[in-house]
N, C-alpha and C positions, 0 to 999 in steps of 0.2 A: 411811070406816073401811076403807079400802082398803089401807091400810099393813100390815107385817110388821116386826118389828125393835123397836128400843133407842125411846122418845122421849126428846125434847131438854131437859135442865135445863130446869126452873120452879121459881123462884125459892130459886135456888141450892142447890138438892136433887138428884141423881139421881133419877132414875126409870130402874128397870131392868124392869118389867114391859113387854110387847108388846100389842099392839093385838089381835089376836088374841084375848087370855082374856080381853078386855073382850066382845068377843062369844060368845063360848062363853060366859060365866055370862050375858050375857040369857037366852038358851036354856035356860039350867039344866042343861047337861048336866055339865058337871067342876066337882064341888065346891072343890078345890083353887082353880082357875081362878078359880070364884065369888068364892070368899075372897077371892083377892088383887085381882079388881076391887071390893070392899068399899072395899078400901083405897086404891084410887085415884081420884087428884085428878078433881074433875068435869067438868071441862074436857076428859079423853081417854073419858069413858063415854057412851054414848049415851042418858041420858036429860033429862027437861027438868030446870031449873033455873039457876043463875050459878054463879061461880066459887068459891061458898061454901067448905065446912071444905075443903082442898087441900094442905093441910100432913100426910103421914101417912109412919109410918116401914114401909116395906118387909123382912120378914122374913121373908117366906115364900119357899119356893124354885121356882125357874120352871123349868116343863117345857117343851122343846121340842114343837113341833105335833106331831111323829114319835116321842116317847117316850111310854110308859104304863106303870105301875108294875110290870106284868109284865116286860118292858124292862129295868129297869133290875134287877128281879131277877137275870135269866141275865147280864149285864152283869157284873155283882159275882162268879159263879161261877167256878172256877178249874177248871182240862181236866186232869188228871193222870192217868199209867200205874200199874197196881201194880206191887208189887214183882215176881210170877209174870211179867208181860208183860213186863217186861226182861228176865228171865234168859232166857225164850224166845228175845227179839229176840237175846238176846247170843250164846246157844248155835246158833240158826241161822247166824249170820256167822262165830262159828268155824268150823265146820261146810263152810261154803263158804269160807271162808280155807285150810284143810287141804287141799281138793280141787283149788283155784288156784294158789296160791303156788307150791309145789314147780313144776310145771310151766310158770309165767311165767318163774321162775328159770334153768331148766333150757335155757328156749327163750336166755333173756338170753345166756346164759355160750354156747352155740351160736351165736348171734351175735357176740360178741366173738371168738370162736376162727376163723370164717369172714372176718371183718373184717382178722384179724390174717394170714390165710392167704393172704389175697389179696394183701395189703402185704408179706410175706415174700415170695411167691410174685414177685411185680414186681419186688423187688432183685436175688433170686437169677438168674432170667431176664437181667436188664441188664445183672450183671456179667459173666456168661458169654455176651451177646454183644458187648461190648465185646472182652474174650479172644478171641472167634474173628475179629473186625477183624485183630487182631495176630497170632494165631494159625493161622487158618484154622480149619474148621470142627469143632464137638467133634468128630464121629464118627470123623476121623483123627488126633486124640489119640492118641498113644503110650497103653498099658493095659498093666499086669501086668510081666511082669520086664523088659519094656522101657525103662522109666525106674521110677527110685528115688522112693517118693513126699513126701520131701524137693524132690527136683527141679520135679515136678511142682506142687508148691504154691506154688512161688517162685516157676516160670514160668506157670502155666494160670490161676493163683487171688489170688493175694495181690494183687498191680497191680492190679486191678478191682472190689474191695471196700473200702468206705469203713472204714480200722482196723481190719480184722480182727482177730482175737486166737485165737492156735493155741491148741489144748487140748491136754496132754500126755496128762491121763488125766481125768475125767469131770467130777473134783472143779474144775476149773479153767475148765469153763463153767456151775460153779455148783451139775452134781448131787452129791448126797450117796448117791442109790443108782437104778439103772434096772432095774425089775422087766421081767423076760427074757418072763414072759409078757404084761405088757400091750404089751413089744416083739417082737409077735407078726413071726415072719420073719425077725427079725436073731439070727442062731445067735454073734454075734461078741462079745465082751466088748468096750464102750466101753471099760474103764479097762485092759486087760493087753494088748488087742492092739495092735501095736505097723505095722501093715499096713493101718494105718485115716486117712484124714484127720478130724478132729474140730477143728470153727472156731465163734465166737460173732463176730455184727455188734453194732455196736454197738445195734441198739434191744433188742437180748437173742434174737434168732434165732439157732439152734445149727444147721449144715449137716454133716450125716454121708456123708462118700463113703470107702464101704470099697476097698482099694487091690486085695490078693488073697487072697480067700475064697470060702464058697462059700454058695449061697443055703440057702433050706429045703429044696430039693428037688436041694440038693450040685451046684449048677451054680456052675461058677466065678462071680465076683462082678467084681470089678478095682474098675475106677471106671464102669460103664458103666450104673450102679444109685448113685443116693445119696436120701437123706432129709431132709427138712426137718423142724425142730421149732420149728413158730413162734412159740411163746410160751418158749423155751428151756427150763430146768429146771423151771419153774411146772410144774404137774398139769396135767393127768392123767398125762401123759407116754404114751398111750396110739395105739399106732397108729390113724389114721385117724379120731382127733378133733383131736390136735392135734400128729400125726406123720404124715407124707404122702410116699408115694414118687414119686421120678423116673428118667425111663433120659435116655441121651442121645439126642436125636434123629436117624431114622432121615438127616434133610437138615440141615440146623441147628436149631441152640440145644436146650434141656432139652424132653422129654415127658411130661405128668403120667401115671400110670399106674394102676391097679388103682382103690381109692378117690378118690383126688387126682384122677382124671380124672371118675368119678361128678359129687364137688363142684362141679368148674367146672363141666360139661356142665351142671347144674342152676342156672345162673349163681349158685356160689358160695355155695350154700346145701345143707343137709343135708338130700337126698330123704325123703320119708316113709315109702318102702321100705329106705329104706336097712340092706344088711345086714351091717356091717361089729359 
């Protein structure tokens, strides 16, 4: 009686009791057990006699050697929250949703504007040293009433830029209005002056180079100073998130300046100081 498990049809019956609760009811100890070796064939019980009554119908239910009615009690029970411990749960997670989000966001869109500053930042640089191939180098660029800034666009600008598209006045690279203080430094009206270059590339990058004016601090201006706004009209429209100055360099090609130099310097990312 060393088996565990199902025994084999006799005569043409199932048998689904285990060997097992035939020992356990010698013992006496699980009345359950008892019972259903009552009912089995004598042939699987361990005591004397032949193959006598053997025929008996099996209804009783079998417990595994590892289940006890205690068992099967917590088995049957169900785990549930009240309703107080949800709204807790709920209210903690807005809670911390509130305090996250705004600032995941914030970080995101600061990434996109740096991504995009940089990719702006590569065209602009390439096309004006291709120009100084042909040209020689910006810094001996004609500036101010020495050439008409007609002139200058035809020849220094337009050739090196993949379709450019002039802007006459503001509306024509898209803005519909440029708040003077978030364009903190540019004392010039994009849409009236008429002494300004204003161009969009095609992935929507607006290039501002004023021709002859004067800065914040009334120093002449020319072309020797221009701005980048890398996401074009899109917002913020905001110096030095997503408007960035350049001068010409002091040897070749463009030099990022005030903010625009911060960024790169911090490879291209908005310092944690940053005081703009």
């Amino acid at each position: 009686m060393d088996c565990f498990g199902s025994v084999e049809p006799h005569n043409d019956e199932n048998i689904t009791n285990t060997c097992h609760c035939a020992l356990v009811a010698q013992s006496g100890i699980c009345h359950d057990c008892e019972k259903t070796a009552q009912l089995a064939p004598t042939s699987i019980l361990p005591h004397k006699g032949g193959r006598g009554s053997q025929k008996r119908n099996f209804s009783e239910k079998v417990y595994s050697r590892f289940t006890s009615h205690y068992s099967q009690k917590y088995m049957n029970s169900k785990i549930a929250f009240t309703l107080a411990e949800v709204l807790i749960t709920l209210g903690i997670i807005g809670v911390v949703a509130m305090m996250t989000i705004p600032t995941l966001v914030q970080k995101y869109r600061e990434n996109v504007l740096m991504a995009q500053f940089k990719k702006s930042y590569a065209t602009v640089a390439n096309g004006f040293r291709l120009s100084e191939i042909d040209n020689g180098d910006m810094k001996d660029w004609p500036i101010g009433p020495q050439m008409n800034i007609e002139e200058y666009w035809t020849i220094y600008i337009k050739p090196y830029f993949n379709s450019p598209q002039i802007c006459i006045n503001e509306s024509d690279c898209g803005y519909s209005y440029v708040d003077r203080v978030k364009w903190s430094g540019l004392w010039w009206s994009l849409e009236t002056n008429e002494s300004r270059i204003l161009f969009k590339l095609v992935d929507g990058t607006v290039i501002f180079l004023p021709n002859y004016t004067t800065d914040n601090n009334d120093r002449p201006s020319y072309v020797n100073y221009f701005y980048i706004d890398v996401n074009g009209a899109k917002k913020p429209n905001k110096l030095c998130y997503d408007v960035f100055k350049f001068q010409k360099g002091t040897d070749k090609g463009i030099t990022p300046i005030e903010c625009a130099a911060e960024v790169i310097g911090n490879n291209w990312k908005i310092p944690a100081n940053y005081p703009y």
